[in-house]
C-alpha positions as a printed Julia matrix, in Angstrom:
270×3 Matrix{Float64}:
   0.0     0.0    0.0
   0.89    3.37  -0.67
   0.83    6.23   2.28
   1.03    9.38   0.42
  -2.01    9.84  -0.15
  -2.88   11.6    3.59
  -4.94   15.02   4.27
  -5.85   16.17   7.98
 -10.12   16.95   6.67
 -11.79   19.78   6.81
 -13.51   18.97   9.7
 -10.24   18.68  11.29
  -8.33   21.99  10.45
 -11.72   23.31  12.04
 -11.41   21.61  15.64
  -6.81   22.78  15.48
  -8.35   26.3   14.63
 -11.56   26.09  17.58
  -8.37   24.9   20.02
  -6.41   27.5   19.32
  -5.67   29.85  22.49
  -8.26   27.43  24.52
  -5.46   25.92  26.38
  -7.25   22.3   25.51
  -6.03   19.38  24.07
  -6.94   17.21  20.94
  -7.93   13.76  21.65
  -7.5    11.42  19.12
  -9.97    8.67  20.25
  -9.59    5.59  17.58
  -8.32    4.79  14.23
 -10.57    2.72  11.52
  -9.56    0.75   8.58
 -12.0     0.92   5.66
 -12.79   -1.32   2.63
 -14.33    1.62   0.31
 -12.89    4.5   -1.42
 -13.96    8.49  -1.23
 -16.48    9.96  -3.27
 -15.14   13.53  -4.33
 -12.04   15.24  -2.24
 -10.38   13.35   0.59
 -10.25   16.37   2.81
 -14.12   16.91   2.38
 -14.89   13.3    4.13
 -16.35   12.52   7.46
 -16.17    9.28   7.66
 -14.04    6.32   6.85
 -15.78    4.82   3.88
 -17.17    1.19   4.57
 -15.91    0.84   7.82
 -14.28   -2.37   8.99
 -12.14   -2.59  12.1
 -11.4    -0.51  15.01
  -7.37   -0.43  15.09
  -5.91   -0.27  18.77
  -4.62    2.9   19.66
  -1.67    3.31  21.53
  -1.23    6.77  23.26
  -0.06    9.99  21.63
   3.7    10.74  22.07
   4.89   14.24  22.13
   8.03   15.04  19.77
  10.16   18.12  19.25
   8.93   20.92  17.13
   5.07   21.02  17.45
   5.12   17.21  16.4
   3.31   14.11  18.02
   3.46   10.75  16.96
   0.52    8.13  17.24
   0.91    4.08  16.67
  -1.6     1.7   15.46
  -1.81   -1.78  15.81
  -3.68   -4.16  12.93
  -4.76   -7.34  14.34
  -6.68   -9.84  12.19
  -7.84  -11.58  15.81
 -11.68  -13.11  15.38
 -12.12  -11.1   12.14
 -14.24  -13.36  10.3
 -14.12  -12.62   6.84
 -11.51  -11.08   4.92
 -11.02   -7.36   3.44
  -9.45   -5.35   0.72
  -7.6    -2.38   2.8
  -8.61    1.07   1.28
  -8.89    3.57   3.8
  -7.3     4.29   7.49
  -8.68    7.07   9.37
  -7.95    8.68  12.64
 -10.68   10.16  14.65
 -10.06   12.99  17.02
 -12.26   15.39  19.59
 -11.88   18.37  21.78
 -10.54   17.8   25.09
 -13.81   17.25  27.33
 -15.85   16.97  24.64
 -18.1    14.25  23.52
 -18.47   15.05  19.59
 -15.79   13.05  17.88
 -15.2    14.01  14.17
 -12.55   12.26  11.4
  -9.73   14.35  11.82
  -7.15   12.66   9.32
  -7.39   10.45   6.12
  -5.14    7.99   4.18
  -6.29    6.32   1.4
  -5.23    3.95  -1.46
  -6.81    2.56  -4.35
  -5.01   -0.61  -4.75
  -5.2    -1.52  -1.21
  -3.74   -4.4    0.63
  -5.66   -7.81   1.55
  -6.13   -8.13   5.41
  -6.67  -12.09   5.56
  -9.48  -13.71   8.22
  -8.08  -14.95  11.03
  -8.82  -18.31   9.81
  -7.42  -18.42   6.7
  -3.69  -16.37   9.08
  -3.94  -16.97  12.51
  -2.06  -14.05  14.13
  -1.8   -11.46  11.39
  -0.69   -8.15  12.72
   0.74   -4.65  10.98
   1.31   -1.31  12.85
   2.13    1.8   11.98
   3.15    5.29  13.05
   2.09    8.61  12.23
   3.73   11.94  12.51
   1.14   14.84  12.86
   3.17   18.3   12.22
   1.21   21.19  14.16
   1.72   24.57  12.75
  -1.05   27.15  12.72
  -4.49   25.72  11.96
  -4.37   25.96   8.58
  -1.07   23.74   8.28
  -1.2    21.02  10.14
   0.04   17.71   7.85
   0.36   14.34   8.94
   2.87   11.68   7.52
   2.99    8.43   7.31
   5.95    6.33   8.38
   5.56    2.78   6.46
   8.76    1.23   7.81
   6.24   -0.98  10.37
   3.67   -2.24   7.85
   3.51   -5.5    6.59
   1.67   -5.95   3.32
  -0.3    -9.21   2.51
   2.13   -9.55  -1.11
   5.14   -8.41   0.49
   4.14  -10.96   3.11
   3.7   -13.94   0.69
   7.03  -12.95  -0.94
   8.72  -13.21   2.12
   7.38  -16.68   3.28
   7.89  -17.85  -0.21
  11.52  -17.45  -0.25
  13.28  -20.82   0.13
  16.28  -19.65   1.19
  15.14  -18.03   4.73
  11.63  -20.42   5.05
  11.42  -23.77   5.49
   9.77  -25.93   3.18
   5.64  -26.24   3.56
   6.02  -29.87   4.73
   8.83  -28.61   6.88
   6.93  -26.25   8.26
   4.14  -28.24   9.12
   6.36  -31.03  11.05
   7.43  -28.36  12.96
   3.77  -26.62  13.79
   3.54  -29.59  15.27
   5.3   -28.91  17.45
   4.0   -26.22  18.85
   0.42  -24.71  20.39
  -1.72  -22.04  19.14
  -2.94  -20.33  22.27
  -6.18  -17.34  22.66
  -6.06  -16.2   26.16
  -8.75  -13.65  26.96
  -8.57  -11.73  30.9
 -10.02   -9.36  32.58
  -8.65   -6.06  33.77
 -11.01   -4.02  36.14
 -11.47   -0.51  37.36
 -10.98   -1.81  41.01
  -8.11   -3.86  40.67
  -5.76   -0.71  39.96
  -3.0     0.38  42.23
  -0.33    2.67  42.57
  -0.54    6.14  41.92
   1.3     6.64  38.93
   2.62    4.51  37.46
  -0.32    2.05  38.29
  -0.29   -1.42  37.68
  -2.22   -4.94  38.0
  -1.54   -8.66  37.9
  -4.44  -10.73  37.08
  -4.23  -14.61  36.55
  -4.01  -15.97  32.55
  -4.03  -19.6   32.87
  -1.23  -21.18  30.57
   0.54  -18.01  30.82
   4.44  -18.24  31.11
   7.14  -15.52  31.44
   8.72  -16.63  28.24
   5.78  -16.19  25.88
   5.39  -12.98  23.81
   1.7   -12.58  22.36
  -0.55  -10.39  20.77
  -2.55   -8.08  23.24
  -5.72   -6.34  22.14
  -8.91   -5.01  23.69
 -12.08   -6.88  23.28
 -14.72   -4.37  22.24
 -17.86   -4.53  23.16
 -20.74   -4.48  20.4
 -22.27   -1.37  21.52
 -20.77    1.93  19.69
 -20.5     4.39  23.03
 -19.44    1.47  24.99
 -16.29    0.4   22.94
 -15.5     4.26  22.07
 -15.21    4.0   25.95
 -12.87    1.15  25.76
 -10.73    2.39  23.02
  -9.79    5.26  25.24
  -9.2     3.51  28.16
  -6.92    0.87  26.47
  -4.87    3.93  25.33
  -3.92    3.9   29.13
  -2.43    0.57  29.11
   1.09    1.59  28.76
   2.85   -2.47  28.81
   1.91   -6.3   29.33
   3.98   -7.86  30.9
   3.38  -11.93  30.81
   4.83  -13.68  34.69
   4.22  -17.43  35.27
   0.34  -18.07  35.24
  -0.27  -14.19  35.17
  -0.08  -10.72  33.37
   1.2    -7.76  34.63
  -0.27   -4.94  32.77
   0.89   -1.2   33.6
  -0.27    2.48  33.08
   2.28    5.14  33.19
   0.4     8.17  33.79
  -3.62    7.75  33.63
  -5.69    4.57  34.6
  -8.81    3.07  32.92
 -11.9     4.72  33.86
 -13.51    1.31  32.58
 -13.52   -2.68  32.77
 -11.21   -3.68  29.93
 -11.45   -7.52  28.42
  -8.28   -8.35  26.98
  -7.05  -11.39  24.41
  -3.83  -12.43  24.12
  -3.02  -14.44  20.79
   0.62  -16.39  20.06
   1.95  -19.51  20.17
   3.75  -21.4   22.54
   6.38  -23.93  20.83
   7.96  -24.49  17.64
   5.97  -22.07  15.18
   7.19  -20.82  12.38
């Protein structure tokens, strides 16, 4: 996929300039893949077009001159059927405001395939962006590729002999080893610390040695997971211990119950 193709939208050069002087913040509270392309200019959308999955979203980080950079995390965990990749879009709001609008838009016709997870178990990609703050009328966001993992560049990979094993290689060796879905349970009340705050909650088949997949499990209900999404932008590390996870927020706790799934496998996999 190509990354050039990214505009901050109107509707977001509108909430830099309503911030300006306020002394607030901008929140950016999830970022969307989408399946469709735009109908007329990119900057004029408000909305990812054919919406498909709710990326996680780690917090913002704050760089030198007026910059802040934002990861994203792809993970193909219980989607069900696969996509065509057209569209990623970040979505942003005042600080202490409940209106959230589409604040920044990348787009490719092409695309890239994001497979089911049954068809690849444990497909992940992430990316970080670099939004440039200058007045309101220039902010710019780029797009740093060197994370992504395309679906072809993936199968090009795998496919070379000399670095892979052979399929029926492979497959002896799977063998050897254990998919694993782990889902816990991190709660409002199970917090402490004051900053940094931390908690350690039991994941049976857990062991300090294993290095999965973490993501939030989001509820079906819009407001709900918008909730969620926030509050997993808390979760600073995970830290997997013998029969339990240690999970830790630098600065701000969840103001919400977060169900998380943890997705690897323990063994030989290749």
């Amino acid at each position: 996929m190509s990354w050039t193709n990214a505009v901050i939208t109107d509707a977001g050069h509108r909430l830099q300039a309503a911030l300006l002087g306020t002394g607030k913040g901008l929140v950016f509270t999830r970022a969307v893949t989408g399946a469709g392309l735009a109908e007329g200019e990119l900057a004029a959308q408000t909305a990812v077009t054919e919406e498909r999955q709710t990326l996680s979203l780690q917090p913002a980080t704050p760089l030198e001159d007026a910059k802040t950079k934002v990861q994203v995390l792809l993970s193909n965990a219980g989607l069900e059927a696969g996509y065509t990749m057209h569209q990623l879009g970040f979505y942003a709001k005042a600080q202490d405001a409940e209106e959230e609008i589409l604040y920044a838009l990348v787009q490719d016709e092409t695309g890239d395939v994001i497979p089911a997870d049954a068809e690849s178990p444990g497909f992940t990609s992430d990316w970080s962006y670099v939004f440039a703050y200058g007045n309101a009328d220039s902010v710019t966001v780029t797009v740093d590729p060197a994370g992504m993992i395309t679906w072809d560049s993936f199968h090009a990979h795998t496919a070379d002999t000399s670095q892979h094993l052979s399929d029926g290689e492979r497959a002896a060796w799977n063998a050897k080893g254990t998919p694993y879905r782990t889902q816990l349970t991190l709660t409002t009340g199970g917090w402490s610390g004051s900053g940094p705050y931390t908690q350690t909650v039991t994941a049976t088949g857990i062991t300090s040695d294993l290095t999965p997949v973490a993501d939030v499990v989001l509820s079906s209900d819009t407001a709900a997971a918008k909730l969620q999404l926030e509050a997993w932008g808390c979760v600073s590390r995970m830290e997997t211990l013998n029969g339990q996870v240690k999970a830790t927020c630098l600065e701000k706790k969840p103001g919400v119950n977060l169900t998380v799934q943890l997705v690897g496998c323990k063994g030989g996999s290749v």
